[in-house]
C-alpha positions in Angstrom: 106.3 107.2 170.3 107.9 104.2 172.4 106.5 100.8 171.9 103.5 99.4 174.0 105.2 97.3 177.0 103.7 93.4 176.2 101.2 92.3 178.8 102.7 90.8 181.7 102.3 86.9 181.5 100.9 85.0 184.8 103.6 83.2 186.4 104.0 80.0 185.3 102.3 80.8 181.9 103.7 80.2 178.5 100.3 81.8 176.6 97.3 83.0 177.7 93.9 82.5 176.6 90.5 84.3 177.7 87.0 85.4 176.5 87.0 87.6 173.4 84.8 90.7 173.4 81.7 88.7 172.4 81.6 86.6 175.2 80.7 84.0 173.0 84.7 83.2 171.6 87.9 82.4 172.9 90.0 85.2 172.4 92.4 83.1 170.7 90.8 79.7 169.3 94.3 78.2 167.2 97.6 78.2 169.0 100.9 76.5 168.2 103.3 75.7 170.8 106.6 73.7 171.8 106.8 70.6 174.3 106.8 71.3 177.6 105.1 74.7 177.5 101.8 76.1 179.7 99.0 77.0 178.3 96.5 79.0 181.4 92.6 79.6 180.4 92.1 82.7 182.5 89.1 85.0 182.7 87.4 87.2 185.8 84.2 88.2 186.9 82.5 87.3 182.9 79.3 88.1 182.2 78.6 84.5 181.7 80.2 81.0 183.2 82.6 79.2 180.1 84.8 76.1 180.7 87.7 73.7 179.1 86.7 70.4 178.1 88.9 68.3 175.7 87.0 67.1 172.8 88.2 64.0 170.5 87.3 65.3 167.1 86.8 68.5 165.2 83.3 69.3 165.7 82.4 67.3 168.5 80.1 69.3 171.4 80.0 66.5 174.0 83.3 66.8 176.0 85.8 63.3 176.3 85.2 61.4 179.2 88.9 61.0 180.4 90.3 64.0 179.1 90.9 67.2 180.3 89.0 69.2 181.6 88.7 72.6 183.8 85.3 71.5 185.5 82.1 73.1 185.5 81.6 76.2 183.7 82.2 79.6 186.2 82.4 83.0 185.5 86.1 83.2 187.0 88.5 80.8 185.9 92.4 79.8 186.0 93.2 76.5 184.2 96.7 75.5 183.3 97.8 72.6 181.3 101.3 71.7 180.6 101.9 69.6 177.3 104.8 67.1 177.8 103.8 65.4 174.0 103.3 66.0 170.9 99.4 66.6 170.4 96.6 68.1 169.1 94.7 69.1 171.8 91.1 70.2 170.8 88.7 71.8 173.1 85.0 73.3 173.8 83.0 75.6 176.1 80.3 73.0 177.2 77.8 76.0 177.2 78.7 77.5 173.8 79.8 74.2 172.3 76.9 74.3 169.8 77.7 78.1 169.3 81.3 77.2 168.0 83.7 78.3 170.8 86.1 76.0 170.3 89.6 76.0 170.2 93.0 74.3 168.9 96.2 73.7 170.3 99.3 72.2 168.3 101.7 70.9 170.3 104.9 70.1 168.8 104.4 68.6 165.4 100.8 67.7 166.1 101.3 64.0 165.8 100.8 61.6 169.2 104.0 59.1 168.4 102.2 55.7 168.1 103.8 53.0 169.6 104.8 49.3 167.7 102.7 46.8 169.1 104.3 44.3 166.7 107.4 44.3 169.1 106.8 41.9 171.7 110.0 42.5 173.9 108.5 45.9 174.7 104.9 44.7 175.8 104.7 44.4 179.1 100.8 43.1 179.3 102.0 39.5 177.4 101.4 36.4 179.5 103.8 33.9 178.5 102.5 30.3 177.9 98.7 31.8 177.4 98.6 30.9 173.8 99.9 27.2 174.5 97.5 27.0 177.2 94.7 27.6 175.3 95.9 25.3 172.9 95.7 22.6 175.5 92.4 23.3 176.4 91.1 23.5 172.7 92.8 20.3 172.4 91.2 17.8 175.1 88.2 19.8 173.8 88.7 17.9 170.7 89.2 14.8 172.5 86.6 15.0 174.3 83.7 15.6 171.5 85.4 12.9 169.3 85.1 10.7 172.0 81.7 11.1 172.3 81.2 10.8 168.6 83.0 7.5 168.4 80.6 6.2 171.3 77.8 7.3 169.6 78.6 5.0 166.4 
């Protein structure tokens, strides 16, 4: 007996994810992937409307304001995300949050790089002079109250 032919990927699609039989589940809710790959939430015509909405922490139901996000819930949908970083990218259905359709996706090793705040030639948002300014100011402050100390004497 030959082997089943795979299913055909959508172009531009590096994995696929959809609505399991239940219509309650993503069909697959922990996925591992490389830098740089797509990852396209597709479904048609289900029986009821899902969505993608990043969440911050295992666990949350409430999607993160900022992240991403595949917009109301619909009964058809085509989202694609490209992950350019490492990452753990955690997600919900906003109507089935509380239901536990979630999902995971490990990008990479998982781990966001953090970056070294202690080295100042890399921080762009430093005002030089700022620190010696305020300084100054706390400075003629103390003048100022001393002043009105010694004339109070």
């Amino acid at each position: 007996m030959p082997p089943a032919d795979e299913p055909v990927l959508p172009e531009g699609c590096d994995y696929v994810v959809g609505i399991d039989d239940s219509g309650y589940a993503y069909d697959v809710i922990d996925l591992s992937i490389e830098v740089g790959q797509t990852v396209c939430w597709i479904w048609e015509d289900e029986s009821m409307a899902h969505n993608v909405a990043q969440i911050e922490n295992e666990g949350d139901t409430n999607r993160m304001l900022g992240g991403k996000y595949s917009g109301m819930a619909m009964t058809t949908v085509d989202y694609r995300v490209t992950f350019d970083e490492n990452q753990t990218f955690l997600y919900i259905c906003e109507p089935h949050a509380t239901m536990d359709m979630i999902g995971k996706v490990v990008v990479g090793t998982g781990i966001m790089e953090e970056v070294d705040e202690t080295d100042s030639s890399t921080d762009s948002n430093s005002v030089p002079g700022f620190t010696a300014g305020l300084s100054g100011i706390a400075l003629a402050a103390a003048v100022i109250m001393y002043g009105g100390r010694k004339s109070e004497l």
